[in-house]
N, C-alpha and C positions, 0 to 999 in steps of 0.2 A: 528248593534247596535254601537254606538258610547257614550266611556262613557270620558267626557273630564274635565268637575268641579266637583272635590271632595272635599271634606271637611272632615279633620278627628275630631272630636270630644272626648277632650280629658277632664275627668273630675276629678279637684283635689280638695284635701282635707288634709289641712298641708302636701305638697308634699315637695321632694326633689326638690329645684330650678333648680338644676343642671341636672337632670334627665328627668325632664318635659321640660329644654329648648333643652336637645342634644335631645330627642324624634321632637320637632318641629323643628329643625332644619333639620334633616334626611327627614322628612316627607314634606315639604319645599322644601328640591333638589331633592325632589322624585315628586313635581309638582302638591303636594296635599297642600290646605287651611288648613293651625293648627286652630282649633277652639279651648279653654282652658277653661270651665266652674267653676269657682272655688266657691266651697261651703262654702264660709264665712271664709276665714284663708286668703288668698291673701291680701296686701295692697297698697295703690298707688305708694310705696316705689320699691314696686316688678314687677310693671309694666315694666317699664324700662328694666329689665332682656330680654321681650320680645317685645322690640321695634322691629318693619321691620320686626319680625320672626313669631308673630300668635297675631291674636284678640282674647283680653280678656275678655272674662262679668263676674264682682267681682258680687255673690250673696251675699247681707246683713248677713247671715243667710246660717247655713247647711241643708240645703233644699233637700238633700236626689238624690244620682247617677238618681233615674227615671225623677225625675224634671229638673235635670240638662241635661242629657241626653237632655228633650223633648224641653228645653229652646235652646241646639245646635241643634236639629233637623230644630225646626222653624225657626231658626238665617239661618241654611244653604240652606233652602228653600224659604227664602226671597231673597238671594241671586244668587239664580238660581242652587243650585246645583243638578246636574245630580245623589248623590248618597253622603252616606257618610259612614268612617267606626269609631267606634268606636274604643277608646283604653283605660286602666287604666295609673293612673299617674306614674306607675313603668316602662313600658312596653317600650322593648329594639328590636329597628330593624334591621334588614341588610340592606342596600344600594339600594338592589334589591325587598324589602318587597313587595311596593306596586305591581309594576310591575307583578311577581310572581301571587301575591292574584290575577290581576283583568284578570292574562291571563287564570288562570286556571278558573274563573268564565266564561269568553267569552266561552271557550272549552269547556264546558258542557251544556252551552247554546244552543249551534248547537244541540247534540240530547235529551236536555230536557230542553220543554220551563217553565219548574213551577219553576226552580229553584227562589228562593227569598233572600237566603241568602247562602255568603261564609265565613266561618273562618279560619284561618292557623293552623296546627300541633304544637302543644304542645309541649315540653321538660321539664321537672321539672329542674330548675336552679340550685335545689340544689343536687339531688341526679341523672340528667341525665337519668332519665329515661324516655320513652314517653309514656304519659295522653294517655290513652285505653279511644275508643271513643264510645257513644252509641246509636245503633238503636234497636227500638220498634216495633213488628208486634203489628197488629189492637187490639189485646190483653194487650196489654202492658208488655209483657214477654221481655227482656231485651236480647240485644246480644253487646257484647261487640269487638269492630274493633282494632287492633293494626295497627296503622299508617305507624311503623315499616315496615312492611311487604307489603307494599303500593304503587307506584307509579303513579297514577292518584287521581285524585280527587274521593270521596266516599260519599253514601249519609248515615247520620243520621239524630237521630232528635231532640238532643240538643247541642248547642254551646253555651262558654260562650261570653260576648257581646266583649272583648278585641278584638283589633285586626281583626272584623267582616268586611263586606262589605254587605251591603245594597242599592238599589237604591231607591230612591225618592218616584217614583208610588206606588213603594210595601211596603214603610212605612204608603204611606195615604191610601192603599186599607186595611192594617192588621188593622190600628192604634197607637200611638204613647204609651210608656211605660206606665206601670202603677204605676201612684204614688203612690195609699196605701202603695207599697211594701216599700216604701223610699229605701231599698238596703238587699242585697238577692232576687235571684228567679226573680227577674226583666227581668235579660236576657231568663230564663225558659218559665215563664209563658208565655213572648211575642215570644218564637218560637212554643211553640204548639196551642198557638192562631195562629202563622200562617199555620202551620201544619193544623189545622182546615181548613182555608179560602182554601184552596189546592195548598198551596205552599211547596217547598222542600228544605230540604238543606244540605250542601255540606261542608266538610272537603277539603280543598287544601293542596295536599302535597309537592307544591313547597315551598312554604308561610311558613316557622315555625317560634316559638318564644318561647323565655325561659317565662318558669311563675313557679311563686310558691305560692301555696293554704296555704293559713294561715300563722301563725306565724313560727310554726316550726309544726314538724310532730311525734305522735306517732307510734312505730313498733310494732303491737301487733301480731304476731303471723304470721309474713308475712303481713300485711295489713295497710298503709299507711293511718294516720286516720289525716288529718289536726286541727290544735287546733289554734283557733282565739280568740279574747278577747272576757272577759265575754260579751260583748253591742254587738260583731258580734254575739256572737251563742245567743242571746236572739233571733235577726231578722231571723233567719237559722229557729227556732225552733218554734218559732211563725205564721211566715210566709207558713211553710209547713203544720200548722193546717190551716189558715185561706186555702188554695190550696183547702183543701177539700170539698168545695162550689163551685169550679170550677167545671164547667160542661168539659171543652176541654182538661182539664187535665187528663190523663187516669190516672185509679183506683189502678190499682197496683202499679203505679208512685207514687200516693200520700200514699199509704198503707207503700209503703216502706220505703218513704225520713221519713216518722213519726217515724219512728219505729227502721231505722236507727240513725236519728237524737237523741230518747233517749238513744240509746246502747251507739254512740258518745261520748255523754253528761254524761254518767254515767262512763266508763274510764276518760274522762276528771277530771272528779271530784277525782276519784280514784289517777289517775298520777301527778296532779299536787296540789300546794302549796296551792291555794288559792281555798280550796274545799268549804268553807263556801259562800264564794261571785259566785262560779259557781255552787251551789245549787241553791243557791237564785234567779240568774238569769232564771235557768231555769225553778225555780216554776213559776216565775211572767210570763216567758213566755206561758206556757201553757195554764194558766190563762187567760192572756192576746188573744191569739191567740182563747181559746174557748168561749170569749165574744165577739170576730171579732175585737177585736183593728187594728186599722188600722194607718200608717205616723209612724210619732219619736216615740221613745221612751220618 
């Protein structure tokens, strides 16, 4: 297998200039195509920033990470690309990133051919700890992986989309993001639809990357609860009602993000300042999510 034009696919949204150019520049000496989707904040002003270093497509409008996403999918397929991977506009590499991701994908490819997707190891940027990863028997009973503890590649059966690898075929055989989500659960839904079609996929633990889930984090009791603005956890809380009409979504997956999602949402409310506006959000969300709203808000 010879994987040679990539394309990473990176999508912004009032990003750090400065962040989103050293990401494409890294990924540029690493021999990968910057693609930059930007969701209606970008201006011709800022073009410039990334002359000679990534093409840009200015969306009119925030048109929501799955659109943008499916807009670099097609852009890098028109193209010719052999494969693409995604990234967020925060997301910070080492030198060797790609390198690393695409060796340990070829290594697991030799004795298992369903693989369809690889993502890097986790480290929380802020507290250093590493993102426990999760695989599901046919059940949906939960077993959680420590990367930690790890030295080859492992299969689970959710990655978030940052920093993924994908090839080509295996985007047009699953199909391409789903926009209702506009953002949350986007990268979810589209790995257990592939999980469905009978593909697998793979944690690399050459590959890591610092990330950090949310705004900041609550500590409640041992338990690391991410708190995002009230407009993200409306799409969190929403989004994993409307899940429940998924057929490929296992049961106890959606039972729990539900059910998580209000315990979440009801400390959020508790801890922080603005309990009136993260009430509010989350009634409309329910609301919303058990009428099947679907796109923006």
């Amino acid at each position: 297998m010879s994987i040679g034009n990539i394309f990473a696919i990176i999508v912004t949204y009032n990003p750090q200039l400065d962040k989103v150019k050293k990401l494409a520049l890294s990924l540029k000496q690493q021999n990968v195509n910057p693609l930059i989707i930007d969701n209606g904040t970008l201006g011709e002003n800022d073009l410039e920033s990334f002359r000679n270093i990534a093409h840009v497509i200015l969306l009119g409008n925030n048109e929501g990470i799955a659109k943008a996403q499916n807009i670099g999918i097609r852009f890098a397929k028109e193209n010719a690309a052999d494969g693409v991977i995604f990234f967020d506009q925060d997301s910070e590499i080492s030198d060797n990133f790609v390198e690393s991701l695409i060796s340990d994908y070829m290594s697991v490819s030799k004795y298992d051919n369903t693989i369809g997707m690889i993502g890097p190891t986790f480290i929380d940027s802020r507290y250093k700890f590493y993102y426990k990863q999760i695989l599901l028997n046919r059940f949906g009973v939960r077993k959680k992986i420590d990367p930690a503890k790890l030295s080859t590649p492992f299969k689970v059966s959710i990655i978030i989309s940052s920093g993924s690898f994908v090839l080509m075929p295996i985007l047009d055989s699953v199909g391409y993001m789903d926009e209702r989500f506009f953002i949350d659960y986007v990268d979810t839904e589209w790995c257990f639809r592939m999980l469905s079609k009978g593909y697998s996929i793979y944690v690399s633990t050459s590959a890591t990357m610092e990330h950090a889930i949310g705004d900041k984090m609550i500590n409640f009791w041992g338990l690391h609860i991410p708190v995002h603005s009230p407009v993200r956890r409306y799409y969190r809380i929403r989004n994993a009602i409307i899940f429940l009409n998924y057929k490929h979504i296992p049961l106890l997956l959606k039972l729990r993000d539900n059910a998580m999602n209000i315990i979440h949402q009801s400390l959020i409310i508790i801890n922080e300042k603005d309990k009136q506006e993260n009430f509010k959000i989350a009634y409309k969300s329910i609301i919303d999510g058990l009428k099947g709203k679907t796109g923006k808000l």
